[in-house]
C-alpha positions in Angstrom: 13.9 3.7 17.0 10.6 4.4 18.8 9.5 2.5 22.3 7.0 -0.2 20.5 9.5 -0.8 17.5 12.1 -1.5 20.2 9.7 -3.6 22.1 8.7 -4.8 19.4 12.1 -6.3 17.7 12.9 -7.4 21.5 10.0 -9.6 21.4 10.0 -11.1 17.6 13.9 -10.7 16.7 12.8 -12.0 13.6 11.4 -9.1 12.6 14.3 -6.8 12.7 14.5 -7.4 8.9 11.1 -5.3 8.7 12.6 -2.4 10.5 13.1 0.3 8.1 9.7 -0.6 6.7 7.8 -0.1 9.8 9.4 3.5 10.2 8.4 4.0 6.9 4.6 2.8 8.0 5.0 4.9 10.8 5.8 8.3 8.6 3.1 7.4 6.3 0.5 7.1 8.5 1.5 10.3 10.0 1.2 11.9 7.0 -2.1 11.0 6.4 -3.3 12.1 9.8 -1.5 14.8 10.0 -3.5 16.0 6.8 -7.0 15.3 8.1 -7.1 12.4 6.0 -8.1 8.4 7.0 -7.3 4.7 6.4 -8.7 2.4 4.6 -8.4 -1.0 5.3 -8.6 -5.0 3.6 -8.0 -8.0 4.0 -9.4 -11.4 3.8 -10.1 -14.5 6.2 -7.7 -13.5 9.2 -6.7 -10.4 7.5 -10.4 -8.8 7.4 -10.0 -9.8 10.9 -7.4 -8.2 11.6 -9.0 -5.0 9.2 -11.5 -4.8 12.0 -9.1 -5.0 14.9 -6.6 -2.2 13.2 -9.5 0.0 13.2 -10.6 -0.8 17.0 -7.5 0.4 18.2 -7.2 3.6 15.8 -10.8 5.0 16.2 -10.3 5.0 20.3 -7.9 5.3 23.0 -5.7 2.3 22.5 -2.3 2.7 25.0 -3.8 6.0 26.0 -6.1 8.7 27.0 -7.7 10.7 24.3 -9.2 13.5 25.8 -11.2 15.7 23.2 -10.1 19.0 22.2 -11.7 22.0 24.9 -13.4 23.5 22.6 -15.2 20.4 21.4 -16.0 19.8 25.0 -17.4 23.7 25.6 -19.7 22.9 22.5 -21.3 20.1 23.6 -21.8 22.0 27.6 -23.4 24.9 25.4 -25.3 22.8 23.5 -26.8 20.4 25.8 -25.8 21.7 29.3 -27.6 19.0 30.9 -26.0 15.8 28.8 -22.9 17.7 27.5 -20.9 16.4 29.9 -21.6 12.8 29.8 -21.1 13.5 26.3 -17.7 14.6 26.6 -16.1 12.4 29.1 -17.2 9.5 27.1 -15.8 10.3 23.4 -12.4 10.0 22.8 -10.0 11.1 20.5 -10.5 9.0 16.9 -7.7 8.4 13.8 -10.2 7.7 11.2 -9.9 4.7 9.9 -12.9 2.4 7.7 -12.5 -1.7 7.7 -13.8 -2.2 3.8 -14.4 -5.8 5.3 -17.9 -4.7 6.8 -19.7 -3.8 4.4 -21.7 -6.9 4.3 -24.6 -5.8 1.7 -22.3 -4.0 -0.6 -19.9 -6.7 -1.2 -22.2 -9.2 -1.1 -23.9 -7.5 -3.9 -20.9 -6.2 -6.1 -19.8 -10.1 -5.6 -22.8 -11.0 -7.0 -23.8 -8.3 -9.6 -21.1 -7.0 -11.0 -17.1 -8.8 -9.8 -16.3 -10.3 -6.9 -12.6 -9.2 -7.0 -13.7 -5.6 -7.3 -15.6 -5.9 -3.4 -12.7 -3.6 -2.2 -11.5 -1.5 -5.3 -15.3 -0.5 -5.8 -14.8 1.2 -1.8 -11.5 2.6 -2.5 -12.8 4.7 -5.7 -15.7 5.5 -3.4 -13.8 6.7 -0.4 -10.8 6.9 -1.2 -8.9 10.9 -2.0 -5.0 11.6 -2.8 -3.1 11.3 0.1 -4.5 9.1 1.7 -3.6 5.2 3.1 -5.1 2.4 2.1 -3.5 -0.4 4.5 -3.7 -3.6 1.8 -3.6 -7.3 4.2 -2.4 -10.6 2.0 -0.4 -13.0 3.7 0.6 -14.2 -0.3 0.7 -11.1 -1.6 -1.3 -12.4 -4.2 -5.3 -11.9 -3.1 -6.9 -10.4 -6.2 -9.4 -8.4 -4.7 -7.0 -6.9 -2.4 -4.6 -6.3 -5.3 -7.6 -4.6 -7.3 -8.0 -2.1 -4.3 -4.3 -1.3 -4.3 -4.5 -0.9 -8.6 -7.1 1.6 -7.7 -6.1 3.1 -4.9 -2.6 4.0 -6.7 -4.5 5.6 -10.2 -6.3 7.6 -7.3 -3.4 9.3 -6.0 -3.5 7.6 -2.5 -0.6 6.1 -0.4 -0.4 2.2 -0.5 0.7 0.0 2.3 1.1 -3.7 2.4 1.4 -6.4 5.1 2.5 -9.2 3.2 4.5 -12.5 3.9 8.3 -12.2 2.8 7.2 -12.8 -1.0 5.1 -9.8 -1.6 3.6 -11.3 -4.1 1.7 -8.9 -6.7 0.8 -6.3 -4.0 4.4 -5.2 -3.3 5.2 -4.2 -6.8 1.8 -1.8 -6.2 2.2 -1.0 -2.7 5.2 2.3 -1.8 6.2 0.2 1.3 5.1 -3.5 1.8 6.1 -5.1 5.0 6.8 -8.4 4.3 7.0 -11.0 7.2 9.9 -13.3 6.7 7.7 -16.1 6.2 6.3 -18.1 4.2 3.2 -20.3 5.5 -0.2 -17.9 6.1 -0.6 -18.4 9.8 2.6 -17.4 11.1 3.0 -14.5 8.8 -0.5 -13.3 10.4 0.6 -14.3 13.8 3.9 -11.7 13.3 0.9 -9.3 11.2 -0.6 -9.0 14.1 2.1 -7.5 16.9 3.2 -5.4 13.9 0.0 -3.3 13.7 0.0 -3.0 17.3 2.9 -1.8 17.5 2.3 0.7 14.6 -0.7 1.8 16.3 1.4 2.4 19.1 3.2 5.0 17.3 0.5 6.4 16.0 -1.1 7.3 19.2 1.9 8.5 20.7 2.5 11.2 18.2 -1.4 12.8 17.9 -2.2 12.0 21.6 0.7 12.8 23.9 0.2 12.4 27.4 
């Protein structure tokens, strides 16, 4: 078990159940990464909160330095000698990752024009390619245009995970591995949703940014 699952089930013993899961997560997102690939992420309410926060602590140095690569750094130098410098002390490593929450125009329109419960699926096709994640939020399991992302996110060829309470709802019969808080009522299953991404995050970073 990694340091931030351990730390993890220490705090929240109640999540020891979602164990095998989360080491699942952990592989998947790996995968993903490891292929050049990136996350896309939905939710609604507190979950497209929590879309936004996922990809704050993915797309910078969350637990960690993320120095970029030398050769990135000698670029900028040759490029602008004068700037490249600031430049490169102040980017930092990124795990691509898109919140399909902020798209305020697009969704608002699709809502409008053409479904409101495609908002999500209509980004996936968009975005989305084989391999990779789209991380799908529903505390029931059961929020249509989250399930409609995850319908076409798995016709696409991409890797599905859930963060669901402990019925799944529709989602986990789409999703390859649901983590489903063992709860039942929305905000506690997205007060345990949200020390579980953290957590996974923590992972993340650990394996592509090693100190």
């Amino acid at each position: 078990m990694s340091a931030p699952f351990g730390k993890l089930i220490e705090k929240y013993p109640d999540l020891s159940a979602c164990l095998l899961d989360l080491e699942r997560a952990a592989e998947m997102l790996s995968a993903c990464y490891r292929a050049g690939g990136q996350v896309l992420i939905c939710g609604n309410g507190g979950s497209a909160a929590d879309s936004e926060h996922v990809v704050g602590e993915l797309m910078k140095g969350y637990l960690r330095r993320r120095p970029i690569p030398a050769p990135t750094r000698q670029r900028l130098l040759d490029t602008f000698p004068d700037q490249g410098g600031y430049l490169a002390e102040h980017l930092q490593g990124a795990l691509p990752a898109i919140s399909l929450v902020s798209q305020t125009a697009l969704t608002t329109a699709y809502a409008n024009d053409v479904a409101p419960d495609m908002i999500f699926a209509q980004q996936v096709y968009a975005y989305g390619k084989p391999g990779q994640v789209l991380m799908a939020i529903s505390t029931s399991g059961n929020s249509m245009n989250v399930v409609r992302a995850a319908q076409v996110a798995r016709a696409l060829g991409l890797r599905i995970l859930g963060f669901t309470g402990q019925g799944g709802g529709k989602l986990a019969a789409i999703c390859e591995v649901t983590i489903r808080v063992p709860y039942d009522d929305a905000m506690t299953v997205q007060e345990r949703h949200l020390p579980i991404y953290h957590a996974l995050c923590a992972v993340i970073e650990a394996e592509f940014f090693p100190e």
